[in-house]
C-alpha positions in Angstrom: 70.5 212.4 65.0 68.4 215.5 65.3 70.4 218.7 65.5 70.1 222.3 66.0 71.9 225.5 66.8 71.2 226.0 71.0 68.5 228.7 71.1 70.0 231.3 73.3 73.6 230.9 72.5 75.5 232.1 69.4 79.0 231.2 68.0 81.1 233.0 69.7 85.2 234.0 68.2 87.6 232.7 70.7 91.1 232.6 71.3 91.2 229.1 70.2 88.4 229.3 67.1 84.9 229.9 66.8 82.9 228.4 69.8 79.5 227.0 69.5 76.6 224.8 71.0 74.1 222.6 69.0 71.5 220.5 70.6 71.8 217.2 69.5 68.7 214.6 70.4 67.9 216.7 73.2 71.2 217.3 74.8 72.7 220.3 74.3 76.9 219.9 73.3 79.3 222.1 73.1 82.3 222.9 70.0 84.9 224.7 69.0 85.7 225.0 65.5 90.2 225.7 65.7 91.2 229.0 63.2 93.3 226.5 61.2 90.8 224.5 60.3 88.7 227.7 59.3 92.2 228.7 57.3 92.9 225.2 56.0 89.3 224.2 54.8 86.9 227.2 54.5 89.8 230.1 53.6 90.0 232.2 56.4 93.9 233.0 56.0 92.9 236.7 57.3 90.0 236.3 59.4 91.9 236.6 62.6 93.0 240.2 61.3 90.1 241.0 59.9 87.6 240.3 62.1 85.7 237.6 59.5 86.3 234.6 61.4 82.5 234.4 62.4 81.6 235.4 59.1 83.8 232.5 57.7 82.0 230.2 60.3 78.4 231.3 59.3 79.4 230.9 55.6 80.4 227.5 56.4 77.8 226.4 59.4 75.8 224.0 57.2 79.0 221.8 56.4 80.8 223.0 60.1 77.2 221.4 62.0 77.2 218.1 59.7 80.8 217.5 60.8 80.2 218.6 64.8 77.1 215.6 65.1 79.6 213.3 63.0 82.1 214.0 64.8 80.0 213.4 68.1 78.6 210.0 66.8 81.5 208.5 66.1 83.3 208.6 69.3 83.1 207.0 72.7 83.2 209.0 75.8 82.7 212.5 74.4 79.5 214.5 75.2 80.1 214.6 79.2 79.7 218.4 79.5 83.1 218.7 77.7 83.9 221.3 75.0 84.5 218.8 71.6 87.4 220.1 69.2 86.8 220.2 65.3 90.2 220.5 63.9 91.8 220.7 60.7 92.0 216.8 60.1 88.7 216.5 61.2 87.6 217.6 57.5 89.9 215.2 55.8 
């Protein structure tokens, strides 16, 4: 699967995590990265506080992306327009 961040959109700190878009084979999907799994897997215990919850998710994009299109491949039914979840035991 070809994949790319959405031009014109960019991650985005949320209530619930780090929002984002990629375009994946033409269709453009939309995430949400949770804060735990930024605090459990990429060590953002004070990014909340702090402010450096985006820059956790931009020092972490490369691996948070290859997850996201994995994530989206491997299950049925998700990609209708939906917001996907990327939680802490999705990077078990």
């Amino acid at each position: 699967m070809t994949h790319f961040p959405t031009p014109g959109t960019e991650p985005q700190a949320a209530d619930d995590g780090v929002r984002f878009s990629l375009t994946i084979d033409d269709v453009v999907q939309k995430y949400c990265i949770s804060h735990e799994a930024l605090e459990d897997h990429f060590g953002d215990a004070t990014g909340r506080l702090n402010g450096g919850t985006l820059a956790t998710f931009y020092r972490n994009q490369d691996q948070i992306y290859a997850k996201a299109v994995a994530k989206l491949g491997a299950a049925v039914g998700i990609g209708n327009g939906s917001r996907i979840g990327l939680l802490s035991n999705d990077f078990k």
